[in-house]
N, C-alpha and C positions, 0 to 999 in steps of 0.2 A: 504494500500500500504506500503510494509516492506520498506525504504528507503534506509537502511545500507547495506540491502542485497542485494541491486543493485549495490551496489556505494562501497563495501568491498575491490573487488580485481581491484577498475580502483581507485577511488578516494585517497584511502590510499597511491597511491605511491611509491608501495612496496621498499626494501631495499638488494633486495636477487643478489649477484652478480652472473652476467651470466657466463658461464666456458667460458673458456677460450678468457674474456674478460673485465680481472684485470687493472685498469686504473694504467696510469705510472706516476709515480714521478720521473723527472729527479735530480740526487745532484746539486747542490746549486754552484752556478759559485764562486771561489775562488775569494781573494780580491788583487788588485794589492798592491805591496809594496808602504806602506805610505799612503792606503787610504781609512783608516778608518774615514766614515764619516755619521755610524750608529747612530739611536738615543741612545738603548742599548748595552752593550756587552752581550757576549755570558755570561759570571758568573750571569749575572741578568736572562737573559733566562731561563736558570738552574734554578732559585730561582722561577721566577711566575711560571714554568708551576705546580712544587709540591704544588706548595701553591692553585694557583686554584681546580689543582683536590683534594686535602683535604679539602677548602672546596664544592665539589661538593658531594665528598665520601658521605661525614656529611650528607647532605640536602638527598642524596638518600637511607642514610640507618636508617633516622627518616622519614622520604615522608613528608618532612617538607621545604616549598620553602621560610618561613621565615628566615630560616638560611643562604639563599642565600643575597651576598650586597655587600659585602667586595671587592673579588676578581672575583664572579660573578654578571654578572647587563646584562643592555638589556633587550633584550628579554627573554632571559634564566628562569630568576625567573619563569615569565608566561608562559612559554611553559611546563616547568619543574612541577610548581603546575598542571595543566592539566594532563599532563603523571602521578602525584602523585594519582590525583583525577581516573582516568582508571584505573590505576594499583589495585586501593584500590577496586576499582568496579568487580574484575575480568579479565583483558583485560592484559593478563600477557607479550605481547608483549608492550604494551603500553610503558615501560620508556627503554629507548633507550639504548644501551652501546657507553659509548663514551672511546677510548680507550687513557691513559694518556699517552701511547710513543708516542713519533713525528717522525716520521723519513725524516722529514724536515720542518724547519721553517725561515719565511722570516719575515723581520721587514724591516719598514722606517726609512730614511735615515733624519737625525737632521733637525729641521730647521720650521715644519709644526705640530701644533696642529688640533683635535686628532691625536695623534701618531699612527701606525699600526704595528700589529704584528699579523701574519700567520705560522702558523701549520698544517703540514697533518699529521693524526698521523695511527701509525699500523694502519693493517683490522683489523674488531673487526670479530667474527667467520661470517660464512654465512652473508659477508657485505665487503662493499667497504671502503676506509679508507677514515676519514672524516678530512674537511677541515674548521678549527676552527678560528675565528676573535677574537681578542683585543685591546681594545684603550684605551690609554690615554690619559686622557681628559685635563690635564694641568702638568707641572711639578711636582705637589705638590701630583698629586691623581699617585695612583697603576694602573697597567695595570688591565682591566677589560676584562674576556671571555662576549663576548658581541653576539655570533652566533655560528651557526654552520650549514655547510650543508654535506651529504655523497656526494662522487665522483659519477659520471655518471659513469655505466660500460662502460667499453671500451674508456675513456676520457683519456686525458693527461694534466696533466697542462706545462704548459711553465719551461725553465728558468727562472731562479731568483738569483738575485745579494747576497749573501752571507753574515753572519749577519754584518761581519766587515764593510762591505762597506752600503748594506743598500740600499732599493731601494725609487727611488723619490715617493710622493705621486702625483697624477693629479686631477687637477680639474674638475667637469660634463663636464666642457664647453672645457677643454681642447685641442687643435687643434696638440697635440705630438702625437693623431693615429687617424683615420679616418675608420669608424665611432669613434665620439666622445663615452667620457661614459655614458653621458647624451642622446645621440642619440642613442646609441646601447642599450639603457635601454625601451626607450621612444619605439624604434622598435619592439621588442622583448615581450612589453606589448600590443602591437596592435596584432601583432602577434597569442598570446593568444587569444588575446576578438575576432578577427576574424575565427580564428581555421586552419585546415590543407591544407583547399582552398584558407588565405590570398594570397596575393604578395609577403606579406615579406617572403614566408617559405623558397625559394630559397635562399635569402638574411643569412642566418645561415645553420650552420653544423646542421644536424639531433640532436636529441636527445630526451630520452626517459621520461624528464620529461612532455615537451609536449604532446609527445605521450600519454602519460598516461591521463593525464589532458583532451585533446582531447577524449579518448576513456571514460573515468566517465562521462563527459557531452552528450555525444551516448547515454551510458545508460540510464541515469538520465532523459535527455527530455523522451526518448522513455517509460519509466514508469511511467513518468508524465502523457503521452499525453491517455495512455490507465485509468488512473484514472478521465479522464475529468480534468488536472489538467494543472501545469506549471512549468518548474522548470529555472532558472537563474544563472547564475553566475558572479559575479562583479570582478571583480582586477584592484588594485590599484597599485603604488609604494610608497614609504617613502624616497621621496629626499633626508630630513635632515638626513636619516640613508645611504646613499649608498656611498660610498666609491670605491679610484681606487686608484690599485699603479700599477709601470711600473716594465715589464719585463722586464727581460735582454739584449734583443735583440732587445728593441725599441716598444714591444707593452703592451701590461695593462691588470689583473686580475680587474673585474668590481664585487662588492661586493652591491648585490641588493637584498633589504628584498620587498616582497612585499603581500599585504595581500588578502585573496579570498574570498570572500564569496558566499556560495553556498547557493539558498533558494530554498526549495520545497512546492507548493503547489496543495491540494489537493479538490476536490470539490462534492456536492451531499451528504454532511453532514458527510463525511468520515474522519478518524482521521490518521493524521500522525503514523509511528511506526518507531522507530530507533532503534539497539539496546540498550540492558542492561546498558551496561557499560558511550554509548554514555550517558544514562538517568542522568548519575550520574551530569552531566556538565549544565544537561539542565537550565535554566532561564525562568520561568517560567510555565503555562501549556501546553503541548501538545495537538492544535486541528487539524486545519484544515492546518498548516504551519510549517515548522521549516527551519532555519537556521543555519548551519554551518560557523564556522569562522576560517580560515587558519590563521597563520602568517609562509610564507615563506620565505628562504632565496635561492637567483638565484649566483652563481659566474658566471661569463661569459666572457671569453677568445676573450680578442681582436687582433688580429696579429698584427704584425711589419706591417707599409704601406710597399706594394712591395714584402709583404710574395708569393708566388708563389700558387694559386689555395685554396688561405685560406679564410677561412670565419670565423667571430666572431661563438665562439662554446660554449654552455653550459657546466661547467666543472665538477660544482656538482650543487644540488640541493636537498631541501628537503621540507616536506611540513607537518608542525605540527598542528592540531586541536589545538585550544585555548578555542574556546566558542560554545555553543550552544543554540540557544536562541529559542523561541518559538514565531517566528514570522516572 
């Protein structure tokens, strides 16, 4: 049973934007006179974003993820060796473009550690323009690219307060939008593990990361089932990694890494197949099982309470292979 050839064009996620359904980036709400009360200015702006993609430039033109630390950390390193380990295999789609202009960026407003800074930057060719995380972690450390997910086609992100002024961060539990970040997260995971028939699907705006998600696991059982086999998928969240800052206009970008795992297995003494490239990642032998290992990142748009016909919306989304395990 080929597993990769089932699961190519649902599970991977694709990245290709739809025509005429380029997500928008509204400009950046100016700041009132006297009220700056950013954590950064805009001169420091200017300074991480060259610095981190210098060194990102480095780690991708040696496919070398131990050069990553400084400026980038996270998840990055680990997603980035993966895409290094593909790329090296053949899989020449594998390492991503991430594009170094922003054509808009929001940071948090003084006051709350990790600090937050948000970047949407250019499309990169045939792609949606992606929406990149930073945090620092104390006064003393550099801002760190910490994530990244591409924009949903056809999405819009919100308003946002401008770097001068700076937008509040919020707490999971925070009770300033309704659903919470914690709640809108916790939903949205049920969501998932339930699939297209949940409760919750009415409760969100459409969107095509689901979709996608939803249609690899169609597959995947249904290849399973004719192998006499099984296949599963797990997702988690990473509380200590999600983050939320507020809109301009009273509601919250939710910043949700969550991870997937996908197992297949197969039975009557028949041996898993993945592809090539996927081989290179593998841990250990290929028999009768394998496992894939996602770490995602979900942004998700929560409206102003009282927004009019609004529903928390996924804004970008991406979904990177990390591991493959043989079991």
């Amino acid at each position: 049973m080929r597993r990769h050839a089932a699961a190519a064009g649902a599970i991977a996620l694709g990245l290709v934007v739809l025509a005429g359904c380029t997500p928008d980036v509204p400009p950046a709400v100016p700041a009132p006179d006297a009220a700056e009360t950013s954590a950064i200015t805009q001169t420091q702006v200017d300074r991480i974003v060259p610095a981190t993609f210098e060194e990102l430039a480095a780690a991708d033109e040696a496919k070398d993820a131990d050069l990553l630390g400084e400026r980038v950390g996270g998840v990055v390193p680990r997603v980035r060796a993966a895409q290094y380990t593909l790329a090296e295999a053949g899989d020449k789609a594998a390492l991503e473009t991430i594009p170094s202009t922003m054509q808009a960026v929001y940071v948090s407003a003084e006051g709350v550690f990790p600090r937050m800074m948000v970047g949407v930057s250019e499309a990169p060719e045939d792609s949606t323009p992606v929406v990149l995380l930073w945090l620092q972690e104390d006064v003393d450390s550099e801002y760190q690219l910490q994530d990244w997910a591409h924009m949903v086609p056809g999405a819009t992100l919100p308003a946002m307060p401008g770097v001068a002024v700076g937008s509040s961060q919020l707490a999971l539990d925070s009770d300033a939008v309704s659903p919470s970040p914690q709640q809108v997260v916790d939903d949205y995971l049920t969501l998932l593990d339930e699939g297209a028939k949940s409760d919750l699907a009415d409760e969100f705006a459409p969107d095509t990361f689901r979709d996608r998600l939803f249609a690899a696991r169609k597959v995947l059982n249904t290849a399973a089932k004719k192998g006499d086999g099984s296949y599963v998928d797990t997702i988690t969240s990473r509380a200590e990694d999600t983050y939320a800052i507020a809109t301009a206009d009273g509601g919250a970008l939710v910043f949700a890494p969550i991870v997937v795992r996908s197992s297949l297995r197969v039975k009557g003494g028949a041996t898993v197949s993945i592809s090539d490239a996927d081989k290179s990642l593998v841990s250990g032998k290929l028999k009768d099982r394998v496992t894939h290992t996602y770490r995602d990142l979900v942004v998700i748009h929560v409206p102003a309470e009282g927004a009019e016909d609004a529903k928390p919306a996924v804004v970008a989304a991406d979904h990177h292979l990390i591991r493959v395990e043989a079991k």
